[in-house]
KEKE-3310 file (N, C-alpha, C; in steps of 0.2 Angstrom, whole numbers, plus 5000, padded with zeros to 4 digits):
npx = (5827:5826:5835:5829:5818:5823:5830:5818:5813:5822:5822:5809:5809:5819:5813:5808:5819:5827:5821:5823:5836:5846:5841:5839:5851:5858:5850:5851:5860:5862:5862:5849:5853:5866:5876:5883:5899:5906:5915:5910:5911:5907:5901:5910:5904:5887:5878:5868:5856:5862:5875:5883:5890:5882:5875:5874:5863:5874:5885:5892:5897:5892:5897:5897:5897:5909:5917:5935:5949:5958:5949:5945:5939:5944:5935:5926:5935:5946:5955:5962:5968:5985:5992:5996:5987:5975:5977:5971:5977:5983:5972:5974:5966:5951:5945:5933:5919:5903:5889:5881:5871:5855:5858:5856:5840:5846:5848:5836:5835:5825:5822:5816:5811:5805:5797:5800:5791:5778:5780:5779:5778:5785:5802:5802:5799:5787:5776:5766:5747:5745:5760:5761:5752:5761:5769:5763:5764:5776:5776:5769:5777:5789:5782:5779:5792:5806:5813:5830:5835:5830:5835:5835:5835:5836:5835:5840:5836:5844:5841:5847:5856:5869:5872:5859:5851:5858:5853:5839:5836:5841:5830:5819:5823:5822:5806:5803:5808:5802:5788:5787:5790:5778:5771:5773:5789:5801:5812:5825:5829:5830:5839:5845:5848:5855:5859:5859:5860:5869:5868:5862:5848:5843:5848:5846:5844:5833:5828:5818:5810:5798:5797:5811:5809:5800:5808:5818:5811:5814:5824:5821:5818:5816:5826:5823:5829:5825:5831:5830:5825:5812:5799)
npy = (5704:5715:5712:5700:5705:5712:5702:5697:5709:5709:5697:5696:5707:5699:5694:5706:5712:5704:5702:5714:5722:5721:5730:5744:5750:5748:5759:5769:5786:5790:5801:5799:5802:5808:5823:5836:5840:5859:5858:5846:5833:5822:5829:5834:5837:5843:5852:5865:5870:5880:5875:5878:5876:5870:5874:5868:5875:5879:5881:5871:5860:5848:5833:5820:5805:5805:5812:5815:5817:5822:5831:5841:5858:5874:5881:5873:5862:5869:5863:5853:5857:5864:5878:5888:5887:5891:5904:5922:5934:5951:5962:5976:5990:5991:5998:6008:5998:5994:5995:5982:5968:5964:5955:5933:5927:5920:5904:5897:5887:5876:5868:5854:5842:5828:5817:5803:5791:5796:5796:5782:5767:5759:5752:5752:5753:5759:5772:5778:5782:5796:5800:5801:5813:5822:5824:5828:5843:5846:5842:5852:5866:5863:5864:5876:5884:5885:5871:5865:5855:5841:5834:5821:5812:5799:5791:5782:5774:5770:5755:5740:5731:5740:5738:5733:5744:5755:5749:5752:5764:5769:5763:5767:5784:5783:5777:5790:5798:5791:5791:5806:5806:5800:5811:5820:5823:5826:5813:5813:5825:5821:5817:5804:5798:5790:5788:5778:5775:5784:5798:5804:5815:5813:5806:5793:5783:5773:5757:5751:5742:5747:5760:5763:5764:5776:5788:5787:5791:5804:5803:5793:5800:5809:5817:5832:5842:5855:5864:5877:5892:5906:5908)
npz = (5748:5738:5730:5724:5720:5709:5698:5696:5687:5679:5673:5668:5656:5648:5637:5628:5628:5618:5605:5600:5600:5595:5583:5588:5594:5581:5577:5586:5589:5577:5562:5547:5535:5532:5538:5527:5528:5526:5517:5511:5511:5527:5540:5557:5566:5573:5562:5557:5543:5536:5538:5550:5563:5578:5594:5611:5624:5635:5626:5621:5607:5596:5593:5580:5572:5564:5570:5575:5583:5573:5565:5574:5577:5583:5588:5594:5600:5607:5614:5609:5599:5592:5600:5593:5580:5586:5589:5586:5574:5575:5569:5557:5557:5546:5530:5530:5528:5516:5522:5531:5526:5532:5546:5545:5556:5571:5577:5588:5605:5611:5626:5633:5646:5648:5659:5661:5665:5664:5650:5647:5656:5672:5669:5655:5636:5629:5621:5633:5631:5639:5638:5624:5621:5630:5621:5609:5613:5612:5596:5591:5596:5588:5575:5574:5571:5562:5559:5563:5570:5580:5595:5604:5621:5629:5645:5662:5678:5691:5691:5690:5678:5669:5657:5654:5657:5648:5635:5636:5638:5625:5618:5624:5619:5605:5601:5605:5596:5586:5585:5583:5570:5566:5567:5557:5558:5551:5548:5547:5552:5566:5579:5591:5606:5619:5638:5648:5665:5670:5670:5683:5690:5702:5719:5729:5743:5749:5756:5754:5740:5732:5738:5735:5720:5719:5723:5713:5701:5695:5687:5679:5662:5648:5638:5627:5615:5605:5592:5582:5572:5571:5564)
capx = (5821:5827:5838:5824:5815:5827:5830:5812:5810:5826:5819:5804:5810:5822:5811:5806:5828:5830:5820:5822:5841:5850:5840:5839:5857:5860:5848:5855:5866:5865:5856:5846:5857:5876:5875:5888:5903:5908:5920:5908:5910:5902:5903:5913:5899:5880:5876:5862:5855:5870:5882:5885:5890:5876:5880:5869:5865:5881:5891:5894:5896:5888:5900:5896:5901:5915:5923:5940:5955:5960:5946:5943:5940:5946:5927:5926:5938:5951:5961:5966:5974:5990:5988:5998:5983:5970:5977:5968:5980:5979:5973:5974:5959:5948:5943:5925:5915:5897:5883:5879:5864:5853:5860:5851:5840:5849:5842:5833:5838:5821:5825:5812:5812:5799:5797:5797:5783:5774:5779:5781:5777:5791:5803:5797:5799:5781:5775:5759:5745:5747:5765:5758:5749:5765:5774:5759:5767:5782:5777:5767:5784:5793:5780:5781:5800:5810:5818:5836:5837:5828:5839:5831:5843:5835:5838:5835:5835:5852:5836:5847:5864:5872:5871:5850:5848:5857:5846:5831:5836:5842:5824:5814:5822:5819:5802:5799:5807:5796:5781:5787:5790:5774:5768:5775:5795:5808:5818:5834:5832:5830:5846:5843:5855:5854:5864:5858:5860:5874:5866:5857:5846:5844:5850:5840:5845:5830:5828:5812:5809:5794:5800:5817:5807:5797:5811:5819:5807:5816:5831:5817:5816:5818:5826:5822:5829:5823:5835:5826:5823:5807:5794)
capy = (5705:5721:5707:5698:5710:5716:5697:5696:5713:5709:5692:5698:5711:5700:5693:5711:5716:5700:5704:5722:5724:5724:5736:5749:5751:5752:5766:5776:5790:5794:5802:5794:5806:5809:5831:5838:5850:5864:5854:5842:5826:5824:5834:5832:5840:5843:5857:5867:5872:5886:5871:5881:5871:5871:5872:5870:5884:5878:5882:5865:5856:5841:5828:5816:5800:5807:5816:5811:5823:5827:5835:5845:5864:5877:5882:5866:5857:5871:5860:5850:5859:5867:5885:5895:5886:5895:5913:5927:5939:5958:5965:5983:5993:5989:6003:6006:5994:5997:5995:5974:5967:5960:5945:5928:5925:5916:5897:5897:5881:5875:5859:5850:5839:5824:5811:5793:5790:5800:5795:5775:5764:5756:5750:5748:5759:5761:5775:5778:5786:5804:5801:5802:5820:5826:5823:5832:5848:5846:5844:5861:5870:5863:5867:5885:5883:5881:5865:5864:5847:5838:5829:5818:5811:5794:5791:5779:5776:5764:5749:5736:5733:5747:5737:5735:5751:5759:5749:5754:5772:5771:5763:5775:5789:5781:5778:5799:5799:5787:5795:5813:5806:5801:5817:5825:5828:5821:5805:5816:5831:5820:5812:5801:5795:5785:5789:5775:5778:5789:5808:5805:5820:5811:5801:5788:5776:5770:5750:5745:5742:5751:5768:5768:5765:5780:5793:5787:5793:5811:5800:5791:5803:5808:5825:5832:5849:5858:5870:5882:5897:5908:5910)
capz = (5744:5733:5722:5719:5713:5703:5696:5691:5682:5673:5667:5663:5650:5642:5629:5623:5622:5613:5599:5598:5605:5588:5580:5594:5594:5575:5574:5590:5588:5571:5555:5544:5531:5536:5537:5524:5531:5522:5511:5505:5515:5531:5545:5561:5572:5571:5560:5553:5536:5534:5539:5552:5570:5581:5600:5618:5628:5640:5621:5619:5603:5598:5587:5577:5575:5561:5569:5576:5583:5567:5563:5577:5575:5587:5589:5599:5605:5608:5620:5608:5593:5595:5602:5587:5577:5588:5591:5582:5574:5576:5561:5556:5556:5540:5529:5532:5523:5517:5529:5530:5526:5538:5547:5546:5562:5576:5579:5594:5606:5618:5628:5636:5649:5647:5663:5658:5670:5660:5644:5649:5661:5673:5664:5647:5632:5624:5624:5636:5629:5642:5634:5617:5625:5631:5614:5603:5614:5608:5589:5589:5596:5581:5570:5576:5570:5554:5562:5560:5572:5586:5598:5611:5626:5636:5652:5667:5684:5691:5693:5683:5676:5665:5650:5651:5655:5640:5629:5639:5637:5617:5617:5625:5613:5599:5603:5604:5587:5580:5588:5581:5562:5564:5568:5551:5556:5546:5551:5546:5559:5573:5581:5595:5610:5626:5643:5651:5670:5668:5673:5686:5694:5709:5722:5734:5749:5751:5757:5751:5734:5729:5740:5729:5712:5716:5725:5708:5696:5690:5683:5674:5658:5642:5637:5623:5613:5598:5587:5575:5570:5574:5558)
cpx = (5822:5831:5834:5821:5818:5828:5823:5812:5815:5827:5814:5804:5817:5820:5812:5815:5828:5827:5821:5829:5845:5848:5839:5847:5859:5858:5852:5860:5866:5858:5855:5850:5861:5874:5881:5890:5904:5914:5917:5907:5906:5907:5903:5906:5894:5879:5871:5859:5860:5875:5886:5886:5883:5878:5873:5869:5871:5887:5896:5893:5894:5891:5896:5901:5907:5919:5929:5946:5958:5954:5941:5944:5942:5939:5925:5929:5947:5958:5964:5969:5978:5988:5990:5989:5975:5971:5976:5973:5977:5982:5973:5969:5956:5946:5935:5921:5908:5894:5882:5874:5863:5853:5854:5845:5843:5845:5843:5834:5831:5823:5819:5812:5806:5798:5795:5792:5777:5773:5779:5781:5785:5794:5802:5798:5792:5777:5767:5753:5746:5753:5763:5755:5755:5767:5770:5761:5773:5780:5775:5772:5788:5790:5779:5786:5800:5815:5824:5836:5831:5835:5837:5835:5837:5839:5835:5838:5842:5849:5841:5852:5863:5872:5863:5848:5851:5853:5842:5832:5837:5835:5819:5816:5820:5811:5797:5803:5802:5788:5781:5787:5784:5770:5770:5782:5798:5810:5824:5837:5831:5835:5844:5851:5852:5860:5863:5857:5865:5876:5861:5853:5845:5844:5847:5846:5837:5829:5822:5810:5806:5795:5806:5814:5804:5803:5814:5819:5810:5820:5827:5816:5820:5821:5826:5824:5829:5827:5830:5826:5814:5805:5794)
cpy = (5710:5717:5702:5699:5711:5708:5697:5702:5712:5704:5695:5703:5706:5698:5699:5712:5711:5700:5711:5724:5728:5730:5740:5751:5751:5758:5770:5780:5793:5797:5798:5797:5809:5819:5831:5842:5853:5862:5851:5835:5828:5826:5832:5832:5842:5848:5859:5869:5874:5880:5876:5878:5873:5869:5872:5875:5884:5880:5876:5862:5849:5837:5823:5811:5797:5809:5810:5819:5827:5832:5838:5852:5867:5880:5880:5862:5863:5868:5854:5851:5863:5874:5889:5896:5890:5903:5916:5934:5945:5959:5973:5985:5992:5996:6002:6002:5997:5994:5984:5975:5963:5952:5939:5927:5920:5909:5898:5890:5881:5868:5857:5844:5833:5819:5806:5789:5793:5797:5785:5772:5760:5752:5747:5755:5762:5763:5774:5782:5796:5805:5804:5813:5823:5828:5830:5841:5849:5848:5853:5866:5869:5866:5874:5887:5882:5877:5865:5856:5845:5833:5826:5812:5807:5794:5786:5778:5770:5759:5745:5738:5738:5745:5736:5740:5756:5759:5751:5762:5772:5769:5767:5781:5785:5777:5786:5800:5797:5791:5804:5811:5802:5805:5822:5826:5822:5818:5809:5822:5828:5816:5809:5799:5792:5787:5783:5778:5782:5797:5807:5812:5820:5807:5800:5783:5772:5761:5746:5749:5747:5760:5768:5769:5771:5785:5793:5790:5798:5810:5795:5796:5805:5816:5828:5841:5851:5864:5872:5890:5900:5911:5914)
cpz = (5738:5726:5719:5717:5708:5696:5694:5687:5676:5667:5664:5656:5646:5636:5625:5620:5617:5604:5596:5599:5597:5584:5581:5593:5588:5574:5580:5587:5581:5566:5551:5537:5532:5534:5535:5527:5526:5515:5509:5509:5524:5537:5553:5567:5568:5568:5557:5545:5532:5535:5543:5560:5575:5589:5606:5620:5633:5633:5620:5614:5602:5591:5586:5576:5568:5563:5573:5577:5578:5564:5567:5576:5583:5590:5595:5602:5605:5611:5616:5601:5595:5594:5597:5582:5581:5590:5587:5583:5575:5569:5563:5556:5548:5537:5530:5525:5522:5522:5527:5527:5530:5538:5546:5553:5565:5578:5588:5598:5612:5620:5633:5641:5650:5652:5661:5663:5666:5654:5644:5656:5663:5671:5659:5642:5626:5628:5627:5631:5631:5638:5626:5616:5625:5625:5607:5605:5610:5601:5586:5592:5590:5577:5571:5574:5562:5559:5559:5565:5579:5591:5605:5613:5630:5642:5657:5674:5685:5692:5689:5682:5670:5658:5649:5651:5648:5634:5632:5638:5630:5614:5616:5619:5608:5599:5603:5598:5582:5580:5584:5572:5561:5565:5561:5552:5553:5548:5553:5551:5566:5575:5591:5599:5618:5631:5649:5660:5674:5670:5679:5689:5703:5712:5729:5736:5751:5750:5753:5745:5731:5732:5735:5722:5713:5717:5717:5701:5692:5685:5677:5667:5651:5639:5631:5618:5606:5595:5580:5577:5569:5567:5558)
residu = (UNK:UNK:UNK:UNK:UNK:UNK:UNK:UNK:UNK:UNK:UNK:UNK:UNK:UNK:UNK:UNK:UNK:UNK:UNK:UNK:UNK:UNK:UNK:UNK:UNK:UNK:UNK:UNK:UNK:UNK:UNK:UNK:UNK:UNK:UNK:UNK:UNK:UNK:UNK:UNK:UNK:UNK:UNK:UNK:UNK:UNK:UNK:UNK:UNK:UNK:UNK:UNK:UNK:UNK:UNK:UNK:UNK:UNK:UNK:UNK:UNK:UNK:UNK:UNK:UNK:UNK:UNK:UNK:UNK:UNK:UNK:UNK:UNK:UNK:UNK:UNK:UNK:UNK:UNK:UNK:UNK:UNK:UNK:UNK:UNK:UNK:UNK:UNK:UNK:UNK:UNK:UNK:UNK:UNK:UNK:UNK:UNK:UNK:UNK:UNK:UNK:UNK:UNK:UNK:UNK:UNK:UNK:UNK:UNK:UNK:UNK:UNK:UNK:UNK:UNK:UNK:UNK:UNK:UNK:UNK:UNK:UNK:UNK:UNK:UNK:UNK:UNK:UNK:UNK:UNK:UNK:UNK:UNK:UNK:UNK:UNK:UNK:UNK:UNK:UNK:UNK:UNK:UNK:UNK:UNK:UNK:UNK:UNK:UNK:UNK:UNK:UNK:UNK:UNK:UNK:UNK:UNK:UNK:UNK:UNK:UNK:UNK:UNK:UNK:UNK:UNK:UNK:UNK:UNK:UNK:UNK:UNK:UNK:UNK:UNK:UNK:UNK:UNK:UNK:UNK:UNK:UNK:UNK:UNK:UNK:UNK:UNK:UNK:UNK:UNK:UNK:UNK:UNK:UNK:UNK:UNK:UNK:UNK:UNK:UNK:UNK:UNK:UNK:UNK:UNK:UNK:UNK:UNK:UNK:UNK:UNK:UNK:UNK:UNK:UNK:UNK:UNK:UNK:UNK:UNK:UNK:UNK:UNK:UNK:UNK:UNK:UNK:UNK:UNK:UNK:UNK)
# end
């Protein structure tokens, strides 16, 4: 009974991939304007105004799809450049310097958690109205910010091979992009990605179909996190 449901939900949505598949997957993953490094060409990892690395609260960097082992910084991927190239000599003591001037403020990282129940009906990636609601949260957080980026992370439950569900999660984001640049924010601060069914938050044995599609629901969603700085 559970493969024939899964066999009709997977027909029924393949019209919508077939029209829409190719250009879902062009846009994921990238800006709409490549962010310049510090050198002038584009830059390895996600950066903000200062072209200064931008990292999650776990201190993780967030590469682009320039970078490349060679142009790994010690910042970030310490493990893979040779250790002379990441040890910090001892300097001497400096003679006292004037007083600084006052640092830039810190960009602020809120991350948002959006349930694709919420934002979308079972599988499917447009948004619902109440989605619509959740999202106008979102922009007034940003608009409270000097945005440096948005990056919004689909997601879906294991219903379905791991190739529909990627697109159905690179969808889904791109769907709350669309929705936020037509709320007034740029195209070029927001970067969009899909993990398909990848991260789950939860995991379900349940037999009957309609009992696993709900215990499933948390894996349904869309994560959403906002870096700025506070007006």
């Amino acid at each position: 009974m559970f493969n024939n449901a899964r066999k009709f939900l997977l027909a029924a949505g393949a019209l919508v991939i077939a029209t829409s598949a190719s250009q879902a997957v062009a846009q994921s993953g990238t800006f709409a304007n490549a962010p310049k490094g510090p050198l002038g060409g584009p830059s390895s990892y996600l950066i903000d105004a200062r072209k200064m690395i931008i990292k999650s609260p776990q201190g993780m960097c967030w590469r682009t799809q320039w970078w490349s082992p060679a142009t790994a910084v010690c910042e970030c991927d310490k493990d893979l450049m040779p250790s002379a190239a990441c040890t910090i000599p001892v300097a001497r003591p400096a003679p006292m310097a004037p007083k600084p001037a006052p640092m830039a403020p810190k960009p602020v990282t809120q991350k948002m958690t959006l349930a694709a129940d919420v934002l979308f009906d079972f599988d499917r990636y447009a948004l619902k109205p109440e989605g619509k609601a959740e999202l106008d949260g979102v922009v007034n957080k940003i608009k409270g910010n000097e945005l440096e980026v948005v990056i919004a992370v689909g997601h879906t439950d294991r219903i379905g091979n791991a190739a529909y569900n990627q697109k159905l999660s690179v969808r889904r984001a791109e769907s709350v992009k669309a929705y936020l640049v037509s709320k007034g924010i740029q195209p070029n601060r927001i970067y969009t990605e899909g993990k398909g069914s990848t991260q789950p938050v939860k995991q379900c044995t349940d037999k009957n179909f309609k009992a696993l599609v709900a215990c499933l629901a948390p894996n349904r969603r869309v994560d959403v996190e906002v870096v700025g700085t506070k007006k």
